[in-house]
Steps between C-alpha positions, in 0.01 A plus 500: 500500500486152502543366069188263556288774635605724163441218231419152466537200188193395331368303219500682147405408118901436409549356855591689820525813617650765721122697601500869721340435874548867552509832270859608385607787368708670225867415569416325789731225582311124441774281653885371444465229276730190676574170383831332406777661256632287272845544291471239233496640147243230366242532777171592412144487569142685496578680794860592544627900467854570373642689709770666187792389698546145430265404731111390503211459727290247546221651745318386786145536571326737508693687244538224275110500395522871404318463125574699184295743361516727224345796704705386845448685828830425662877487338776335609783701650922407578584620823872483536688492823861576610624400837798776532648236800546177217512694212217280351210514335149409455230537265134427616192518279208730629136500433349890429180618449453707157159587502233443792396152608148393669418283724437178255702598253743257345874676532650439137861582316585518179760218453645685180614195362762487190328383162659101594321432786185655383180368564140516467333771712201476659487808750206675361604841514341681282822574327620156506782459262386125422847341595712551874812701316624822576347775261817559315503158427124437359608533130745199522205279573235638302 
């Protein structure tokens, strides 16, 4: 399936969005999240992943709009990759379904923040833990 028939970017209250066109499933496989890796040790910014090997990345749309939530419906996954011929490898970020998605439904992660880049949350989850911060992390802030 084409990726704009599945979901599409839209308007939301903390700016945009990555919104379901089409009903996905329990481990269901959202998309590869793409966009450009970068190596330097100082980079940073409200988007990027670390990929834990040095490396970050910075993702392109329509990944890059996927919005946090306390209660998220997707996680994001590392798929690594060997090529036995070069001997090298890759690792690629993955978008998965964790619990069912409906058609309208904003697909949210939890960005699991450490306690130094936490911020104000305001995903509305009805067990919203008031800051973006990974749960282990909450009692640093509070």
């Amino acid at each position: 399936m084409n990726m704009n028939s599945l979901i599409e970017i839209r308007e939301t209250h903390v700016g945009k969005g990555v919104f379901a066109k089409h009903r996905f499933l329990v481990t269901q496989l959202v998309g590869t999240i793409e966009g450009q890796q970068v190596s330097d040790p100082n980079y940073g910014s409200a988007y990027c992943f670390d990929l834990e090997n040095g490396m970050v990345l910075e993702p392109a749309a329509p990944f890059r709009y996927v919005n946090h939530s306390c209660d998220p419906n997707c996680e994001i996954e590392f798929f690594d990759e060997h090529d036995p011929n070069t001997e090298q490898s890759s690792r690629s970020l993955i978008l998965m379904v964790c619990r069912e998605i409906q058609v309208g439904e904003e697909l949210t992660i939890d960005y699991n923040w450490d306690a130094t880049n936490a911020i104000r949350c305001l995903c509305g989850a009805e067990n919203c833990r008031g800051w973006i911060v990974a749960p282990e992390e909450l009692a640093e802030i509070k």
